[in-house]
KEDODREN-850981 format. One line per field, with one value per residue (C-alpha): residue number from 0; residue in three letters; x, y, z. Coordinates in steps of 0.05 Angstrom, whole numbers. Layout:
N
nr: [NUM_...]
rest: [ALA_...]
u: [X_...]
v: [Y_...]
w: [Z_...]
***
This chain:
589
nr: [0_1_2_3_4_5_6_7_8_9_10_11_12_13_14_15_16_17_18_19_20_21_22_23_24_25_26_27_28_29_30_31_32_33_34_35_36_37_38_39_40_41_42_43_44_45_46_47_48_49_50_51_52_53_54_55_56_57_58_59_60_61_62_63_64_65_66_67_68_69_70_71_72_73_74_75_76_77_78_79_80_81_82_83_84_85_86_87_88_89_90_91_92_93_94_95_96_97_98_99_100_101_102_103_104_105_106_107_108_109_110_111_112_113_114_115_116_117_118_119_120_121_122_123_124_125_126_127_128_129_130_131_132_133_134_135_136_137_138_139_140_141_142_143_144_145_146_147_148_149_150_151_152_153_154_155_156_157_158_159_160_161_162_163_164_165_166_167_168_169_170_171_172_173_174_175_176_177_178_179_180_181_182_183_184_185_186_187_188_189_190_191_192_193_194_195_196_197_198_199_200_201_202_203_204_205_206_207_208_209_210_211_212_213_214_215_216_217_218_219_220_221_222_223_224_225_226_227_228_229_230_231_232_233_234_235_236_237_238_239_240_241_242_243_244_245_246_247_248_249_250_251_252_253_254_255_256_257_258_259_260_261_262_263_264_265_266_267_268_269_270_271_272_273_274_275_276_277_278_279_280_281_282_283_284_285_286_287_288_289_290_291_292_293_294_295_296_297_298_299_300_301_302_303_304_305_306_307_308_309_310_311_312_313_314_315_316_317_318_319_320_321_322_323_324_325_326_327_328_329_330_331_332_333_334_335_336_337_338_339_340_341_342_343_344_345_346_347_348_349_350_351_352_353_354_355_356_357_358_359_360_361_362_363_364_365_366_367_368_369_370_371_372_373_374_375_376_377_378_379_380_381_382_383_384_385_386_387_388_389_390_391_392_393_394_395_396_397_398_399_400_401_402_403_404_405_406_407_408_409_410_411_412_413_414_415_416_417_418_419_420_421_422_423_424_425_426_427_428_429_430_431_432_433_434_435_436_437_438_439_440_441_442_443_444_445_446_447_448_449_450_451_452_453_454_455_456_457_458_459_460_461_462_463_464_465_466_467_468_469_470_471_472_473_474_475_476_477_478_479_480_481_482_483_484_485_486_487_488_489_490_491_492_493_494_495_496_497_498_499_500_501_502_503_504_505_506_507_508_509_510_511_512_513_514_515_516_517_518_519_520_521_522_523_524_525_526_527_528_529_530_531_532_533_534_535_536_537_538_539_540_541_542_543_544_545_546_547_548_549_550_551_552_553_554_555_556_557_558_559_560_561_562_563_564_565_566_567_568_569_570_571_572_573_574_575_576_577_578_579_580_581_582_583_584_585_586_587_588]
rest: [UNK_UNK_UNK_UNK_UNK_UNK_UNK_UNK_UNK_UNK_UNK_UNK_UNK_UNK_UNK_UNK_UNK_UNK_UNK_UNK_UNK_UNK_UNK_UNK_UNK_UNK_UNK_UNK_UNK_UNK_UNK_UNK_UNK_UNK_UNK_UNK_UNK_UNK_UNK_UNK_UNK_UNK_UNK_UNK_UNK_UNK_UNK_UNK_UNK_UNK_UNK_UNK_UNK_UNK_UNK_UNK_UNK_UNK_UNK_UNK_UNK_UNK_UNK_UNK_UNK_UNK_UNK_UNK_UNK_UNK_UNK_UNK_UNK_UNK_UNK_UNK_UNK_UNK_UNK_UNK_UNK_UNK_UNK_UNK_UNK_UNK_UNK_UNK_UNK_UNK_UNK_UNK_UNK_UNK_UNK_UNK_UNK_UNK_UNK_UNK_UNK_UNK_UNK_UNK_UNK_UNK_UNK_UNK_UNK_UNK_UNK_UNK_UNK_UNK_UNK_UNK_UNK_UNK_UNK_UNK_UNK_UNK_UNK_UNK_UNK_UNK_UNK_UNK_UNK_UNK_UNK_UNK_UNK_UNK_UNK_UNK_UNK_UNK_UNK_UNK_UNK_UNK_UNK_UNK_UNK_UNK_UNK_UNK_UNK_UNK_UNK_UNK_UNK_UNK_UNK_UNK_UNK_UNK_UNK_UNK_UNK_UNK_UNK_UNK_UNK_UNK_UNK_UNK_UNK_UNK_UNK_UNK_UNK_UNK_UNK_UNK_UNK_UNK_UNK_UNK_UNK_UNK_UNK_UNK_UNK_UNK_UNK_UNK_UNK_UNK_UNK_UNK_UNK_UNK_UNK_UNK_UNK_UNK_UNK_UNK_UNK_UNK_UNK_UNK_UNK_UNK_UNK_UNK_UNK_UNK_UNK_UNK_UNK_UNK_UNK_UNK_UNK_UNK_UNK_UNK_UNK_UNK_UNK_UNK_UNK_UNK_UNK_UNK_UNK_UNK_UNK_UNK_UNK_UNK_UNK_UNK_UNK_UNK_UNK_UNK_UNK_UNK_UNK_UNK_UNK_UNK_UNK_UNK_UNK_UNK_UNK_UNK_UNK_UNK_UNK_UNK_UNK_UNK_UNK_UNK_UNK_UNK_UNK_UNK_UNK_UNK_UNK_UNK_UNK_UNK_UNK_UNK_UNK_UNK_UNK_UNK_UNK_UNK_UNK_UNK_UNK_UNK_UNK_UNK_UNK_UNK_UNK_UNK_UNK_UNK_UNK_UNK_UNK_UNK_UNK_UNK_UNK_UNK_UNK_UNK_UNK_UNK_UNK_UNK_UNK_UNK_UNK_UNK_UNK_UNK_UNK_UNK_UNK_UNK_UNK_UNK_UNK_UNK_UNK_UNK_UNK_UNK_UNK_UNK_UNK_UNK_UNK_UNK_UNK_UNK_UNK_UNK_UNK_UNK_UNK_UNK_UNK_UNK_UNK_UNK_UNK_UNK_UNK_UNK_UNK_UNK_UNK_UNK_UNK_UNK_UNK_UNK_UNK_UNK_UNK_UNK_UNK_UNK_UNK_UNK_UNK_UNK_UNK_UNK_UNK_UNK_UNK_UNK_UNK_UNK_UNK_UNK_UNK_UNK_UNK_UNK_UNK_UNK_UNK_UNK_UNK_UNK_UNK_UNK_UNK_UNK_UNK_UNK_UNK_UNK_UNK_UNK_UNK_UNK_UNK_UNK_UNK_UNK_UNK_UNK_UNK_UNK_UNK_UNK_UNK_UNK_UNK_UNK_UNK_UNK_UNK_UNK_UNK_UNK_UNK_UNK_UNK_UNK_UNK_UNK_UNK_UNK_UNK_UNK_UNK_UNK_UNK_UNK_UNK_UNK_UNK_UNK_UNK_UNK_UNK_UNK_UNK_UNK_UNK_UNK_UNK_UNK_UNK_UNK_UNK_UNK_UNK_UNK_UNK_UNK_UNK_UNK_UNK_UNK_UNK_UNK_UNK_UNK_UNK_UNK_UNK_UNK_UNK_UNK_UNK_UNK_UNK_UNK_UNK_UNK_UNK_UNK_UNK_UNK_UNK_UNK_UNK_UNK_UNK_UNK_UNK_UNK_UNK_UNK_UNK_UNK_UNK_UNK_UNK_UNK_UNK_UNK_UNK_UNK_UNK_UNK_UNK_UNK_UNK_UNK_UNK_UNK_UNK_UNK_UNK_UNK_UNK_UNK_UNK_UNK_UNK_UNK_UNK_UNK_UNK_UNK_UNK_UNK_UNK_UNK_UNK_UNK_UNK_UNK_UNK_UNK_UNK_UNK_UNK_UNK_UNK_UNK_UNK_UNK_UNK_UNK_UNK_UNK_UNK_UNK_UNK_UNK_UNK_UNK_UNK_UNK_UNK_UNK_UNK_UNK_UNK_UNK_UNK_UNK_UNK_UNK_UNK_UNK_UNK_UNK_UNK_UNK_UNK_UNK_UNK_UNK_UNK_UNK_UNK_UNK_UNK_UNK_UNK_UNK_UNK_UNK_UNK_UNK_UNK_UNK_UNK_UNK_UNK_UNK_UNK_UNK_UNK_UNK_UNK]
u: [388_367_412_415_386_319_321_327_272_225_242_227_158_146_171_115_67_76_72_11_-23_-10_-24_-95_-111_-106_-149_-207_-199_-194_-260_-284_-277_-289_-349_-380_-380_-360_-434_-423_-344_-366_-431_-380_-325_-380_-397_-320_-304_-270_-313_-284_-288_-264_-216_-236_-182_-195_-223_-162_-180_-187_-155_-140_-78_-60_-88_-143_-185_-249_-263_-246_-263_-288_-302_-375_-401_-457_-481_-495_-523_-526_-595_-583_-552_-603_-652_-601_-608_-684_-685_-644_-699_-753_-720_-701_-616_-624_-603_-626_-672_-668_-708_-670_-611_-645_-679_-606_-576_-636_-629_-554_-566_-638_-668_-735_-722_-786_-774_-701_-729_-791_-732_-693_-752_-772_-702_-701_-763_-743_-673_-664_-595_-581_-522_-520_-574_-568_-585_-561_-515_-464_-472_-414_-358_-373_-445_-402_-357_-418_-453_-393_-383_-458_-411_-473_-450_-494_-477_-417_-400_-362_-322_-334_-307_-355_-346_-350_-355_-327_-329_-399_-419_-343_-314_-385_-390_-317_-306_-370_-403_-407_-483_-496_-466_-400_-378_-424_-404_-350_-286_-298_-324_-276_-210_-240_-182_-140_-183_-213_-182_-164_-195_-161_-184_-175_-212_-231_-254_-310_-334_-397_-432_-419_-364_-309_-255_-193_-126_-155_-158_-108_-100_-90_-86_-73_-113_-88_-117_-132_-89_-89_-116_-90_-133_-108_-170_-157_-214_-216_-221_-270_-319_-310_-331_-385_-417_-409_-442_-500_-511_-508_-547_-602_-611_-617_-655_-604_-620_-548_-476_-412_-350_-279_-202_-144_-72_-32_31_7_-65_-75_-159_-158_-240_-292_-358_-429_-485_-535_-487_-488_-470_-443_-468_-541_-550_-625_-627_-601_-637_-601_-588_-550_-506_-438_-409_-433_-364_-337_-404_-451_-431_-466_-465_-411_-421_-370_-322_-296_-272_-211_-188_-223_-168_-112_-119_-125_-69_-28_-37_-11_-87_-98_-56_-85_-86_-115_-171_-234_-312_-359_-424_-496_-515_-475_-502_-469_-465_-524_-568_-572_-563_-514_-517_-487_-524_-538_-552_-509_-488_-414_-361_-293_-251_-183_-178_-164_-226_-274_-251_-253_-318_-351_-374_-411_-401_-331_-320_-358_-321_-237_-260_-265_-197_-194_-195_-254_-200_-159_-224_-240_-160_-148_-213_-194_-120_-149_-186_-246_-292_-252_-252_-197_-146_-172_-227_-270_-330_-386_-348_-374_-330_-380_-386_-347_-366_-323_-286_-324_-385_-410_-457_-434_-471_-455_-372_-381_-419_-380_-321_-362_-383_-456_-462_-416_-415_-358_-354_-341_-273_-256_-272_-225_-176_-180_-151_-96_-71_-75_-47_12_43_1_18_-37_-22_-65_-119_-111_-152_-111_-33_-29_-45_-1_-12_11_73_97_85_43_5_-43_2_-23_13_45_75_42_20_31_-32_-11_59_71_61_-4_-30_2_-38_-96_-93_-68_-126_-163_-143_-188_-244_-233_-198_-251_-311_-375_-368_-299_-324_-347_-292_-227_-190_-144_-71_-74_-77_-137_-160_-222_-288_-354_-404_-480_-496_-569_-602_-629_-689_-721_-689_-697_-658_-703_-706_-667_-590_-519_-475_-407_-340_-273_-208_-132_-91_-46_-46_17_45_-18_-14_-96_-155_-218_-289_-358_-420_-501_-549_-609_-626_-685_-670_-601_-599_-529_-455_-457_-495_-424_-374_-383_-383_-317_-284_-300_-279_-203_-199_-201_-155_-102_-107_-95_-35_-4_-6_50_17_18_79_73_18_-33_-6_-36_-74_-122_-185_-211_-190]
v: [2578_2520_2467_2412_2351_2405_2425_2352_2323_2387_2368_2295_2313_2363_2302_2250_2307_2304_2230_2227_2275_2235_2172_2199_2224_2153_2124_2180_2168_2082_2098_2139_2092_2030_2044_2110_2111_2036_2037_2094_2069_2007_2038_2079_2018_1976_2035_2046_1969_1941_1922_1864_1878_1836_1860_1834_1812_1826_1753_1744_1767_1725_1750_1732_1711_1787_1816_1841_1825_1782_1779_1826_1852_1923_1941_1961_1982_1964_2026_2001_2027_2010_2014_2021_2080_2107_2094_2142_2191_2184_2196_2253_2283_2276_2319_2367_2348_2330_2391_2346_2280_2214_2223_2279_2239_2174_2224_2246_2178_2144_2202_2181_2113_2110_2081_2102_2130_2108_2037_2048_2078_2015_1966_1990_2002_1934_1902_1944_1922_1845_1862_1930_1919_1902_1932_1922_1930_1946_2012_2002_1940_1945_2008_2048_2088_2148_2145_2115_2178_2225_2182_2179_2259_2267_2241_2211_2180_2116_2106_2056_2018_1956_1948_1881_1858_1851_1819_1847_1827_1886_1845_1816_1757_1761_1686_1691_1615_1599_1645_1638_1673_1685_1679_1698_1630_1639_1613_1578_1561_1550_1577_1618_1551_1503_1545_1574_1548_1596_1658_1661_1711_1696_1758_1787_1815_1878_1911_1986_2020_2062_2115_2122_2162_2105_2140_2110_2126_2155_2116_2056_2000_1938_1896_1833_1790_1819_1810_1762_1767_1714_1687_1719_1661_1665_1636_1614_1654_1713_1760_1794_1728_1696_1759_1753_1676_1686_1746_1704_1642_1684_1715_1654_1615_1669_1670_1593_1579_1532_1515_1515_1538_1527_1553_1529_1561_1523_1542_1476_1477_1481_1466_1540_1547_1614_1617_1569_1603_1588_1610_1626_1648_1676_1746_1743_1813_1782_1709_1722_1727_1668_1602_1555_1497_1561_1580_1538_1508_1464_1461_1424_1390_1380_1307_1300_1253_1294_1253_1258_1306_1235_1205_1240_1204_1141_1164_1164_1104_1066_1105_1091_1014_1012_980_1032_1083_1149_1114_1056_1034_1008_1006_1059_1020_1043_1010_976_917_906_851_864_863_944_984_1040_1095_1157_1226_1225_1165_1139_1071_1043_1093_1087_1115_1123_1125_1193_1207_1160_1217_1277_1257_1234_1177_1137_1062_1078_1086_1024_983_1008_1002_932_932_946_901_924_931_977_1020_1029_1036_1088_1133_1126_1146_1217_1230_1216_1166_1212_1285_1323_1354_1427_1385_1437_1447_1398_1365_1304_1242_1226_1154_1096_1035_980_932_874_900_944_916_896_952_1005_983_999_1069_1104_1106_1163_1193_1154_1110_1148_1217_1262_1342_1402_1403_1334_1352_1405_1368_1317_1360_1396_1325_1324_1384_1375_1320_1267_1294_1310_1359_1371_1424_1477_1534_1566_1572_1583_1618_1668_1682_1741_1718_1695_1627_1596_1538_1495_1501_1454_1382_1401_1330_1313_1237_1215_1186_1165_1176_1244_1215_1187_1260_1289_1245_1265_1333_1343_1303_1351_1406_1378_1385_1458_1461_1405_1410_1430_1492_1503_1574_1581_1551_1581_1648_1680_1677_1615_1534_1506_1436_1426_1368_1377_1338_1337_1287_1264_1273_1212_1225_1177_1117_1134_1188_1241_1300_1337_1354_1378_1410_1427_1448_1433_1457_1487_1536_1552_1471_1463_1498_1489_1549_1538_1497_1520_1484_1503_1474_1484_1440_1432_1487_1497_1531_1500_1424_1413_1439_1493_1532_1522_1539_1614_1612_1571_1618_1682_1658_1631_1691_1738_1691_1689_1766_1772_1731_1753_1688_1692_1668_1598_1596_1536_1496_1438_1368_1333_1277_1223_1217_1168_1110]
w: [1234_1195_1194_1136_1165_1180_1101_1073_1118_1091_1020_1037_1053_1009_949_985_989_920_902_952_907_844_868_907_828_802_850_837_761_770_816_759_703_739_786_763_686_677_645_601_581_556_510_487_476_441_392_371_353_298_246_202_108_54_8_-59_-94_-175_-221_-280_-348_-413_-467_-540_-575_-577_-523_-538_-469_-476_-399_-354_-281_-260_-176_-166_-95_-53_-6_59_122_194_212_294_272_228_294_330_272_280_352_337_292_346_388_344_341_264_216_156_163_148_90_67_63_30_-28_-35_-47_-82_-136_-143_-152_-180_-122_-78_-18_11_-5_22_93_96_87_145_188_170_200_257_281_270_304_344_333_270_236_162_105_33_-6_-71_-103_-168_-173_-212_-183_-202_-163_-100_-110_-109_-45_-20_-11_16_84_122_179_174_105_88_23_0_-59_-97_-164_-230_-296_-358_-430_-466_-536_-522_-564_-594_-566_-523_-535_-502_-456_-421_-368_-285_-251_-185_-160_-198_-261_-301_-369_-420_-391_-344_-302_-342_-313_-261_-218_-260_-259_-186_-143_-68_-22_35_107_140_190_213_273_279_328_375_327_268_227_196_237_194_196_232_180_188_140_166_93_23_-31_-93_-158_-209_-259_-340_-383_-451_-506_-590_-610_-652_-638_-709_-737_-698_-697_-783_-774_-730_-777_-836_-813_-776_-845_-889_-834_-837_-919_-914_-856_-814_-740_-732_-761_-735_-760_-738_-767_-746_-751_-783_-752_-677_-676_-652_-658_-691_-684_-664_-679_-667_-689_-655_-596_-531_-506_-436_-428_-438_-416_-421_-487_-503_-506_-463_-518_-549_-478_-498_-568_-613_-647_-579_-559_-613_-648_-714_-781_-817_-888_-935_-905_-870_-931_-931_-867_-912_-966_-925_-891_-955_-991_-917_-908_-979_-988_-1054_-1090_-1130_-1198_-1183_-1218_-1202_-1221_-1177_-1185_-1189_-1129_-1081_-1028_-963_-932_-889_-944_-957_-1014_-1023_-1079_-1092_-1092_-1172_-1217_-1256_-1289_-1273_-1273_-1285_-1235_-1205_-1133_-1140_-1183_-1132_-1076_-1118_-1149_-1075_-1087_-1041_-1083_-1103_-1031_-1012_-1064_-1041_-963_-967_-980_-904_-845_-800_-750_-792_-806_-737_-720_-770_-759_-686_-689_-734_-663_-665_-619_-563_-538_-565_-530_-517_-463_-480_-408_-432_-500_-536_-562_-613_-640_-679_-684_-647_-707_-664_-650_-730_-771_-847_-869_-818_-826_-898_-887_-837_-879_-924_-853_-841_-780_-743_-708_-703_-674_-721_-677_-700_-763_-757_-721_-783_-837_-800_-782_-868_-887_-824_-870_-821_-753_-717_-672_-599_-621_-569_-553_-486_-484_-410_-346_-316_-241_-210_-185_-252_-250_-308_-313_-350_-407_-457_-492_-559_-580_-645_-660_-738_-754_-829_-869_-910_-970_-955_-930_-987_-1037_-1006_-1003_-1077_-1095_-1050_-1094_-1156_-1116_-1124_-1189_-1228_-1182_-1183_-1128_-1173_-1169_-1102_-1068_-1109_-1082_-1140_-1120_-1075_-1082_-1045_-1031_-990_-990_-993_-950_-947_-895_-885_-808_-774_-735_-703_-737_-800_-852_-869_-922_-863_-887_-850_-907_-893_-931_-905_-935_-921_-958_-983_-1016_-1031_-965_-917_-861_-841_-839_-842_-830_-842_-826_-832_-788_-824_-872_-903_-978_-998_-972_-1009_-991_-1040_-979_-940_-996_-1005_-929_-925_-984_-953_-887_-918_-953_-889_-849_-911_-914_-843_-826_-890_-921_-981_-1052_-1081_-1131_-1162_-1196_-1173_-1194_-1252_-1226_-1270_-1245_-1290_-1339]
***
């Protein structure tokens, strides 16, 4: 009989039997993978690693004041391959593994993508033979998702892809000339490079494993940082209106022979830039077939003489400094001598004329002008042409913009002091220009021109919101005086016709500004018209300008332009009819 103590020591040594067993196991499998396949183990470790990818976060869009999107970005894929792999997938082949070749596979994908196969299969022959273990070439770049999708499903093992934002243009040369474009450095123009702070996305990291035979192991990818996309810039520009401004001067540049046109629309209250065309402009779609002189904005960077469109800001300073009035009365001469010894005249002959203040503006003349400037200190000319913006960059700091030129009170020459208060002598921006006549038509405020309300990041926040504090430049009445007179231009004037829309009150100036070249003024001309409506309730200010055309050398090449252009910007904001009628104002005595 078997007593207890017998049956507990057999089940003792049956138990380390057991755990002798077990333990004898580890030790053969620790031998196993440490001394026999410690070789093989770590081939095999090596092959299955993690591989590190970008995760490209998506570059903000630009869109207009409703929406509409100007700049956007779309993911494109480059198919990649590791070419140790494909040298496994070779070997393969030789001795007879393969079910379909190399080749095979490369025909596929190159007929997917529009590639050739053979040049795919020289390039990755070439790399392997200046690294045997090289792990990443290129097959095809950008292409579209719907060719990844299709490469994709050919599952090759070698094959792998990245996905990488692009930028598109869906509106082409629509704002082309702001918005600017991205190069294969990054941003290079206009606002894409100007904000690129705003737009540029921040990528992320992740990583994958991947098996000895070089696939893409499923459920393996850790993302170790997110992705953050770029912020939404949000421009003034309506995109109706600025493709109608850009079509119009393109067409009236064309029948005239211009080198250049700009166009500019500017909301009064706000100094919201509605458009600011050029012409010829740039389609971000196409950078190469644009000149480069023609790859930003002239309205922002291209200072010129503007002529008389300037002696409105003459006009108002006088009428301001209580230096003139509207009715007062002086001689416009034939000829006028400065005090440097030069002549000024007006663009037709005439003896002396009679006119009111009021009529020396409305008429545009050069003498008349001459004669009630003098009435000016030349610190209060160069103050007051100054304070209307110009000599300095306005507000919207446009990527490349010019200050253009006055001349310091201390430093002018008699005759120069005299002639850049009818725009000669001095150089000034079609958004100056622009900037000049809202300040008019806004009662004398001159409100920041602004061409983007904001940036709004992902998160909410927004940023490079812009100043709105207006400056007065001159009092209401002043800018009132002015801009009734204004309204004879269009009422009395020669381009009566050309300039008037039935149902509204406009006032706009002419100005056909001779070119210096070399020194010396030349047969060359810039025309312009510049204007606001509705006059007696200003809502917008428009500007048009021709650099040297060849047929029509006076502004009656920029009012049809100008008209046309009002028109569609009245009939698009709904602009409610003039009700009441222009003021009487003499002209002469």
């Amino acid at each position: 009989m078997v007593t207890a103590d017998r049956r507990t020591r057999r089940r003792l040594a049956a138990w380390m039997l057991v755990l002798a067993i077990i333990l004898s196991s580890f030790v053969v499998r620790l031998v196993d993978i440490q001394v026999v396949r410690a070789e093989q183990l770590a081939q095999e470790s090596e092959a299955r690693r993690s591989i590190p990818i970008t995760i490209y976060g998506a570059r903000g869009d630009i869109v207009d004041s409703r929406g509409v999107v100007l700049a956007d970005s779309v993911f494109r894929y480059d198919i990649t391959v590791s070419p140790r792999f494909v040298a496994k997938a070779l070997e393969g082949e030789a001795v007879g593994e393969a079910t379909t070749t190399v080749a095979d596979h490369l025909a596929a994908i190159a007929a997917i993508v529009e590639g050739d196969s053979a040049a795919m299969l020289a390039d990755i022959t070439a790399q392997l033979a200046a690294d045997p273990d090289d792990d990443h070439a290129y097959l095809a770049r950008g292409v579209t998702p719907e060719q990844f999708e299709q490469v994709r499903d050919l599952e090759i093992p070698w094959v792998y892809w990245e996905r990488i934002p692009a930028r598109t243009y869906p509106n082409g040369q629509i704002a082309g000339n702001l918005v600017g474009f991205l190069g294969t450095d990054g941003p290079q123009t206009g606002l894409e490079y100007r904000l690129n702070e705003c737009l540029e996305a921040t990528n992320g990291e992740a990583t994958y494993e991947r098996g000895a035979d070089g696939v893409r192991l499923p459920g393996t990818t850790v993302v170790a940082r997110d992705a953050i996309d770029g912020g939404t810039l949000r421009l003034t520009i309506d995109s109706d209106v600025q493709w109608f401004a850009q079509q119009a001067i393109a067409e009236q540049a064309t029948a005239i022979g211009a080198e250049w046109a700009t166009a500019v629309v500017v909301r009064v209250d706000n100094g919201h830039i509605i458009a600011a065309a050029d012409w010829p402009t740039v389609d971000p779609n196409n950078v190469d077939g644009t000149a480069v002189e023609n790859l930003g904005s002239r309205v922002f960077t291209w200072p010129y003489e503007p002529g008389s469109t300037i002696k409105s800001a003459t006009f108002a300073a006088l009428f301001d400094s209580g230096a003139a009035t509207v009715a007062d009365q002086i001689i416009a001469p034939r000829r006028y001598d400065t005090i440097a010894g030069f002549q000024i005249g007006d663009a037709w002959d005439h003896g002396d004329l009679r006119y009111t203040a009021a009529g020396v503006l409305m008429n545009s003349s050069n003498t008349g002008t001459a004669v009630l400037s003098e009435r000016l200190s030349l610190a209060q000319r160069h103050d007051y042409l100054t304070a209307f913006g110009f000599g300095t960059e306005t507000a919207v700091d446009f990527l490349g913009e010019e200050p253009g030129f006055v001349g310091e009170a201390d430093a002018v020459d008699g005759h120069t002091a005299v002639t850049q208060m009818f725009g000669q002598g001095m150089t000034a921006t079609s958004a100056q220009i622009a900037s000049l006549y809202q300040t008019l038509a806004n009662d004398g405020v001159r409100a920041p021109l602004t061409l983007v309300t904001g940036c709004e990041h992902s998160d909410g926040t927004v940023t490079d919101v812009p100043s709105t504090e207006g400056v007065r430049v001159v009092s209401e009445s002043a800018a009132r005086d002015v801009v009734n007179t204004l309204e004879n231009v269009v009422t009395q004037g020669f381009l009566s016709r050309q300039l008037s829309i039935p149902g509204y009150r406009v006032a706009a100036k002419t100005g056909t500004a001779e070119v210096s070249e070399n020194g010396e003024y030349g047969n060359e001309r810039i025309v312009s018209v510049a204007g606001m409506a509705p006059a007696d309730d200003p809502q917008f200010v428009v500007v048009v300008t021709y650099g040297k055309p060849d047929t029509m050398k006076t502004s009656a090449a920029a009012a049809p332009t100008f008209r046309s252009i009002m028109t569609q910007v009245l009939k698009t904001f709904r602009v409610a009819p003039s009700t009441v009628s222009a003021p009487s104002i003499p002209l002469t005595w």
